[in-house]
N, C-alpha and C positions, 0 to 999 in steps of 0.2 A: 556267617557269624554276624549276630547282630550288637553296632556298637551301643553299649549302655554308656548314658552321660555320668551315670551315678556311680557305677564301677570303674570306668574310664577315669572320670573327676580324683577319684581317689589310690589310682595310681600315680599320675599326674604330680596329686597334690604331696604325693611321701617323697617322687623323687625329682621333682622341678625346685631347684636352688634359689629363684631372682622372688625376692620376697613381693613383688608387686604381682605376681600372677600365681599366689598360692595360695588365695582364696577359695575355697571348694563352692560357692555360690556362683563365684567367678567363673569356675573351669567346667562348672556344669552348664550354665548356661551360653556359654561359650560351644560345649560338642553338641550341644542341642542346636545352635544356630548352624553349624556348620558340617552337621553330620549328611545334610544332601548334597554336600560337595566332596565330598572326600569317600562315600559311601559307591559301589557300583550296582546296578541293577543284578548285578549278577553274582560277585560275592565279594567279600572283604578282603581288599589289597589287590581283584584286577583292575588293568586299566582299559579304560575307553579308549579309542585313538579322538573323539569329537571333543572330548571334554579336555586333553592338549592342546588341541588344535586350537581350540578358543581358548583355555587360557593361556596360551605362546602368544595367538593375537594380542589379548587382549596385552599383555608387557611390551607387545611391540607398538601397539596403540598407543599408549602410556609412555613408552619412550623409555624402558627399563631395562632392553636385554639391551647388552652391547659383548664387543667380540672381544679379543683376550687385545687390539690395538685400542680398546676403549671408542670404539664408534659404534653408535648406534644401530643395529641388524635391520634387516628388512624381511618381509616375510617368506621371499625365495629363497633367503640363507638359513631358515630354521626348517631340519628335517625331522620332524617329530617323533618320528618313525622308531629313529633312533635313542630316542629319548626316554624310554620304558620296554617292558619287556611281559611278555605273559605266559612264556614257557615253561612254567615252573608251574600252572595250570593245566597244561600237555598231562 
């Protein structure tokens, strides 16, 4: 399924409440920027395990994940694995 910005945009825009992001200019160009990220080579809604992996890094990089004691994770305590699922593609 391929995401359209211009369809997409204007679901978005009837049911997103925060009046600063319900711009239809806004939200289209917004899933256009960011439709190689969220998008998989394979189809809409599986997940990669590479595309976690770096971005788990990339928040452990940045210093953003922390554990439920509020410290900061390292990269041996994040199992990605666990972190999506793709059986529903089975």
């Amino acid at each position: 399924m391929e995401l359209i910005p211009e369809n997409t945009a204007e679901v978005l825009h009837q049911n997103v409440k925060e009046p600063e992001i319900r711009n239809k200019d806004f939200l289209r160009a917004t899933l256009k920027r960011i439709r190689p990220a969220i998008l998989s080579e394979r189809r809409w809604g599986f997940m990669e395990g590479e595309r976690w992996i770096q971005f788990i890094n990339w928040m452990i990089d940045h210093r953003i994940l922390k554990d439920v004691e509020v410290v900061f994770l390292d990269y041996e305590q994040v199992n990605t694995s666990t972190l999506y699922t793709n059986q529903f593609f089975k």
